[in-house]
LOSE-156304 format. One record per residue (C-alpha): residue number from 1; z, x, y. Coordinates in steps of 0.02 Angstrom, whole numbers. Layout:
BEGIN
+------+--------+--------+--------+
! resi !      z !      x !      y !
+------+--------+--------+--------+
!  NUM !      Z !      X !      Y !
...
+------+--------+--------+--------+
END
This chain:
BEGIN
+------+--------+--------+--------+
! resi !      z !      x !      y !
+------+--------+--------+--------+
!    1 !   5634 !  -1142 !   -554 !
!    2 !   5738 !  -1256 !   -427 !
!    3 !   5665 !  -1417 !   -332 !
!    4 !   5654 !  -1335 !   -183 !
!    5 !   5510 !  -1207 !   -269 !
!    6 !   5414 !  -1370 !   -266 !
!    7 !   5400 !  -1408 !    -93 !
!    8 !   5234 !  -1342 !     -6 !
!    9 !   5264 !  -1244 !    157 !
!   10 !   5080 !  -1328 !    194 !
!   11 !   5135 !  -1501 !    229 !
!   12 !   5306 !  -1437 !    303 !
!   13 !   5187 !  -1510 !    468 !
!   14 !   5209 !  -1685 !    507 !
!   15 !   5029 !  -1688 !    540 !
!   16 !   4970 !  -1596 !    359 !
!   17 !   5076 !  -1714 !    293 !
!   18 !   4999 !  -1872 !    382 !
!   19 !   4819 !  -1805 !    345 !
!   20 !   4867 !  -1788 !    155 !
!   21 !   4972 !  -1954 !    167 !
!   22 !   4800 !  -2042 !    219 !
!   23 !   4662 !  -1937 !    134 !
!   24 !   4768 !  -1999 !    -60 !
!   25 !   4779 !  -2172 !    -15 !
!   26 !   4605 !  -2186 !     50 !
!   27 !   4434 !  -2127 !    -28 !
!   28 !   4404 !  -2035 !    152 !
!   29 !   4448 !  -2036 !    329 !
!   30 !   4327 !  -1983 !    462 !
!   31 !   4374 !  -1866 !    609 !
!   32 !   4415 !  -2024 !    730 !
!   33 !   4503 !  -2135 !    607 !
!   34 !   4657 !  -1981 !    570 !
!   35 !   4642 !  -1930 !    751 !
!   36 !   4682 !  -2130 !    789 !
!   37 !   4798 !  -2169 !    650 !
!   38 !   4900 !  -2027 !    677 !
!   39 !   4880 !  -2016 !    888 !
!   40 !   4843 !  -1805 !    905 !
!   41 !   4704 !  -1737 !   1022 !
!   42 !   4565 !  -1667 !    926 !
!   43 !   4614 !  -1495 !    948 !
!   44 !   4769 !  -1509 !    848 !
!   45 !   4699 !  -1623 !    724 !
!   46 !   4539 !  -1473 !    692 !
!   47 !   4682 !  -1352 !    656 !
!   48 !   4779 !  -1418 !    543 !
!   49 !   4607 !  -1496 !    444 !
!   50 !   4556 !  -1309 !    446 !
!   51 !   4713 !  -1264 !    361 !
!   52 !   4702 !  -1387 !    221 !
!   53 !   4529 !  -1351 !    199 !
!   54 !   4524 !  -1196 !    174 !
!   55 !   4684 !  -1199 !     39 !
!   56 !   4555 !  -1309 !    -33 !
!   57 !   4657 !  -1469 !    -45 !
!   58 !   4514 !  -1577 !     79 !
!   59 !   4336 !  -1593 !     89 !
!   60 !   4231 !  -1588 !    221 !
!   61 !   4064 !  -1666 !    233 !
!   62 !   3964 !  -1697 !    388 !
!   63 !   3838 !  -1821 !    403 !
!   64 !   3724 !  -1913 !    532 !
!   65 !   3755 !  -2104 !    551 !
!   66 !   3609 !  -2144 !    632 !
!   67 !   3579 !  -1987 !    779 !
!   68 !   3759 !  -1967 !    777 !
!   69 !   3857 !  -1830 !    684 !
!   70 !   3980 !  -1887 !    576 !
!   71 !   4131 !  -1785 !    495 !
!   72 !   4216 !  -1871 !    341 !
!   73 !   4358 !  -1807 !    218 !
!   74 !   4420 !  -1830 !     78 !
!   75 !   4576 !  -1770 !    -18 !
!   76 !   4518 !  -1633 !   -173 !
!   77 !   4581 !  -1663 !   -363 !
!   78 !   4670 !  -1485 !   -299 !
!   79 !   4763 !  -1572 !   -156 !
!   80 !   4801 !  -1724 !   -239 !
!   81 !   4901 !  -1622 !   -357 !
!   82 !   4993 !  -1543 !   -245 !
!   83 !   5017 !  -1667 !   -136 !
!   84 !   5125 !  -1753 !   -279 !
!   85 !   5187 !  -1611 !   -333 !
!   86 !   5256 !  -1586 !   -154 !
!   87 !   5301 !  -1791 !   -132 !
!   88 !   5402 !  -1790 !   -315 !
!   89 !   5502 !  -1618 !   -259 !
!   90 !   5568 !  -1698 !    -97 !
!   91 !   5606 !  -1856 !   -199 !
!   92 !   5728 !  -1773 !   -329 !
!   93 !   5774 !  -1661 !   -170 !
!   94 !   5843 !  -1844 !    -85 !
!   95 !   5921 !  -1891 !   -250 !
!   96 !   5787 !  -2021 !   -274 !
!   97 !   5749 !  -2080 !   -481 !
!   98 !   5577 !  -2135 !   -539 !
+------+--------+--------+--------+
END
């Protein structure tokens, strides 16, 4: 099995990849915050969420902060894994060395 078996076709997206990206460094991210830090309409940002839910690698969990409904996600133990799976494939693909 080469390197390149490694890299996930999911986060070939910029934005899959930025939604991942944030979701592993932070506990969760509600549906403004990634739609902010990574400037798409809300649209675009509900499709690609969609596709890494339902490959099971984010959670979704919606809530009411006060009378206001509140989306919040987080990254699975699932994605996580394959997020570094995909991260150290594209690493030894650039010729980096941990």
């Amino acid at each position: 099995m080469g390197i390149i078996d490694n890299i996930n076709k999911l986060f070939d997206h910029r934005i899959r990849l930025g939604i991942m990206s944030i979701l592993v460094v932070n506990e969760d991210a509600d549906f403004n915050r990634l739609k902010e830090l990574l400037d798409v309409t809300d649209g675009n940002l509900a499709s690609h969420i969609k596709a890494l839910e339902q490959a099971e690698y984010i959670l979704v969990e919606k809530s009411f902060i006060g009378r206001k409904p509140n989306t919040s996600y987080s990254a699975t133990k699932l994605g996580k894994a394959a997020f570094k799976k995909h991260i150290d494939a594209l690493e030894k693909l650039i010729g980096k060395t941990n």
